[in-house]
N, C-alpha and C positions, 0 to 999 in steps of 0.2 A: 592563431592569436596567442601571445604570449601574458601569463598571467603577472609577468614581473612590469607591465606596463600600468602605471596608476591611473584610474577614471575616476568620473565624479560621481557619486552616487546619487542616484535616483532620487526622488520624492514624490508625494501624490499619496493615494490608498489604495492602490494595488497588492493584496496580498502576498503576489511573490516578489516584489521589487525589496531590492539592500538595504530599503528605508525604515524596515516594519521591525516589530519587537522580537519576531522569532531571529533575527540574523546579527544576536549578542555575540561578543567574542566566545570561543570556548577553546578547549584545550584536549588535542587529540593524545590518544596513547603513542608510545613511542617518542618519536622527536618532535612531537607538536608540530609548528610549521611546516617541515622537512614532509615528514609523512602524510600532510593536509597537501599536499601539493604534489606528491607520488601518487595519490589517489584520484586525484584530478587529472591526470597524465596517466594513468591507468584508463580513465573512464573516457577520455579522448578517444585514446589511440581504440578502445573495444567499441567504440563508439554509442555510449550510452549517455545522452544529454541530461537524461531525470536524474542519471548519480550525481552529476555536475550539479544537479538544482538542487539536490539535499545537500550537499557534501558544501556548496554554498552561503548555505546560514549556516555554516559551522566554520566558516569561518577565521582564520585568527584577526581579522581585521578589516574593516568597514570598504577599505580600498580592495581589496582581494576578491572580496564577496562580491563586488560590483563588476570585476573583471571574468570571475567564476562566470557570472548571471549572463554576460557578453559573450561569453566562449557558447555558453549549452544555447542559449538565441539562437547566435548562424550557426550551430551542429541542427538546429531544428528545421532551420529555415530550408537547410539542404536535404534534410531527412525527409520534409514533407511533398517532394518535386517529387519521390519513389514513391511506388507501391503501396497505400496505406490501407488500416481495415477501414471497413465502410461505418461500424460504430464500435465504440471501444464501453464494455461494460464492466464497471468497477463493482464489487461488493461488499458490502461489513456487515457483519452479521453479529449475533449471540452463537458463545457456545453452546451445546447440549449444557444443561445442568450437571454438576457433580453432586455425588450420593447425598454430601454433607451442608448443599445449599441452604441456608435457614429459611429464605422467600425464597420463591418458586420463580423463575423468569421463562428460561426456555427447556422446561422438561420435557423427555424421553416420548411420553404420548402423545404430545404436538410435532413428533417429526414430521410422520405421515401430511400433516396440513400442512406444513410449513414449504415441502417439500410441490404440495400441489401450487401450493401460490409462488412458487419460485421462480417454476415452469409455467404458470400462467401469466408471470410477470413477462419476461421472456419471450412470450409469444406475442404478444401487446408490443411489446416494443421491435417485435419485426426481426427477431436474433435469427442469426445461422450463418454458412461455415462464412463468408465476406468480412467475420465481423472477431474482434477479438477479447477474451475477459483475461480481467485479472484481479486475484483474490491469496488471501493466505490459504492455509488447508486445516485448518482448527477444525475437531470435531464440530457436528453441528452445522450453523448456513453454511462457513465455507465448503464444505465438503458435499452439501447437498447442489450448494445453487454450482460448483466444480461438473457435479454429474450431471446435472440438468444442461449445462453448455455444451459437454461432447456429445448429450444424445440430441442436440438440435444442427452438431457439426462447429459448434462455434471453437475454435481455438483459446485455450486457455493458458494463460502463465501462471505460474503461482512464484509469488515472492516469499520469502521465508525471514523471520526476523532474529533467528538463530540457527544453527546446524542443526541437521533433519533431526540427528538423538534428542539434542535439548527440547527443540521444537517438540516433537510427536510427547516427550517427559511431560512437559510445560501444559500444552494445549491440544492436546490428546488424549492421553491415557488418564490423566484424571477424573474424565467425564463417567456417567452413568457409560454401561459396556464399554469402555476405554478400548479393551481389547477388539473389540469387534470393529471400532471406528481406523483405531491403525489400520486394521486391515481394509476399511475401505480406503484409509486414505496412499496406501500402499497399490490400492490397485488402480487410484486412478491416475495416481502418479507415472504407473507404469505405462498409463494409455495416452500421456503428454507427447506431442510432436517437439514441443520447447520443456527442454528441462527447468523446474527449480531455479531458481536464483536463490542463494543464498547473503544475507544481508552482509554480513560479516567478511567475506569473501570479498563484493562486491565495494563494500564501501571503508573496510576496516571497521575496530570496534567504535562504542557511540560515544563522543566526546566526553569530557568530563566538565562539569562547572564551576564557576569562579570557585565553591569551596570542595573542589575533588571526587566532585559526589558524580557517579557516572551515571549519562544519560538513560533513559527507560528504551529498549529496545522496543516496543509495540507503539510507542507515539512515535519515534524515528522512521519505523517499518508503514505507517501511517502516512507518512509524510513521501515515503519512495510508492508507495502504491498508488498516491496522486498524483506525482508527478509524471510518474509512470501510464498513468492512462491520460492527463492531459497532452503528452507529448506529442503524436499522431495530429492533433488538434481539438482546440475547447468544445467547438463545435459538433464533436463524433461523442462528446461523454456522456455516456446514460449510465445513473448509479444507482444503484440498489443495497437496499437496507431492511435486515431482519432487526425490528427495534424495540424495546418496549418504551421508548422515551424520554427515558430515565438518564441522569447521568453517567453510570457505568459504576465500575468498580473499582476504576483505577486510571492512569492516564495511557493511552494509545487507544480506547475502546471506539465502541460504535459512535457514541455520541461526539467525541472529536471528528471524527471525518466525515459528520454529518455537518458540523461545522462550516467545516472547512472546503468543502462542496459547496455551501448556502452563501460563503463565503464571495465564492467565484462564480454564483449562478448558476450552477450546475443543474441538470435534470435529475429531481429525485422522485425515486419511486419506493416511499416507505412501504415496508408490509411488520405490520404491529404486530409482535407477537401477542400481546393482549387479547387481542380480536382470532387467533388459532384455537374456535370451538369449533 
């Protein structure tokens, strides 16, 4: 399918249709158009339809978006006739706290629990090796509910929403024992059948807005992690979430992709850090 053909766009309330608010024009680095459109032909030819569905709402224009949305459809359609996991489990979690936290959300002593319920989740919902997750690696749930899936056999991907250094800088090494978490999260890294994906790589950097201001990489990486686990089908998604129900700290967090799950119906399986006594 060629994207230089113009279609109508869609309308209705479906979250991911060309119709909704997330699918403003923006303005990628580089040559704008030019480069929105190497990435989209990049994510073709590797055959990844979820880049197609982010790289989508970004867009340079309402006709393009709608032609993107048409390409990743039948990439999906044909994707789904292969091999698929039997359920795909998405996760968002809280970091560990950092030393300098002023409230307390998910401290250092709640691992231990957090860590039980993760794997109890898990087991509830029937996990192992049939079935596949996918999570960042951020100290904390990511990295816990990571190890809870290779010990039940489930395959894991981990998406990254910056290069591994910045990443582990970012959402790693600042938490309470930083160092110790790298290194877990170095070593389960090393025990992936599927390597990392890195965002950047993958989809170029995150567009910029109408006044220049470059997009948030954690609600971008938010948005590829759902797509990402819808793609297989809606039907296979069980998501799980370490939360305390809170709005978050910032945009890309827990409480947006709980959103945005509740959004599309998705099966959720909160476990409240609140409740880790």
């Amino acid at each position: 399918m060629s994207l230089n053909v113009l279609v109508a766009t869609p309308s209705g309330n479906n979250p991911d249709s060309a119709g909704t608010a997330r699918g403003d024009a923006r303005e990628h680095a580089a040559d704008g158009p030019e480069a929105w459109s190497t990435r989209i032909e990049i994510a073709r030819q590797s055959g990844h339809p979820e880049d197609i569905m982010v790289l989508a709402g970004e867009a340079p224009s309402a006709d393009l978006r709608a032609a993107a949305e048409m390409l990743a459809d039948d990439m999906l359609q044909q994707q789904r006739l292969r091999n698929l996991p039997d359920k795909v489990f998405l996760f968002s979690g809280h970091m560990i706290d950092t030393p300098d936290r002023p409230i307390a959300r998910f401290p250092p002593d709640r691992e231990r629990l957090a860590a039980v319920r993760i794997g109890a989740a898990l087991d509830a919902l029937g996990a192992g090796p049939d079935d596949l997750a996918i999570a960042q690696g951020a100290a904390g749930g990511d990295i816990l509910f990571g190890e809870a899936c290779l010990a039940r056999g489930v395959s894991l991907q981990l998406l990254l929403p910056l290069p591994e250094p910045a990443f582990l800088a970012a959402s790693v090494l600042p938490c309470c024992a930083g160092e110790s978490w790298r290194e877990r999260y170095l070593a389960l890294r090393d025990r992936l059948t599927l390597p990392p994906r890195i965002m950047p790589d993958a989809l170029g950097p995150p567009p910029s807005d109408s006044h220049g201001n470059p997009g948030d990489p954690y609600e971008r990486c938010n948005r590829w992690l759902l797509y990402s686990a819808l793609a297989p089908g809606r039907d296979r998604l069980r998501f799980i979430c370490l939360w305390d129900g809170d709005g978050g700290d910032g945009p890309g967090g827990t409480a947006q992709m709980v959103k945005e799950v509740a959004q599309r119906n998705g099966q959720v399986t909160w476990l409240d850090t609140r409740e880790l006594r």
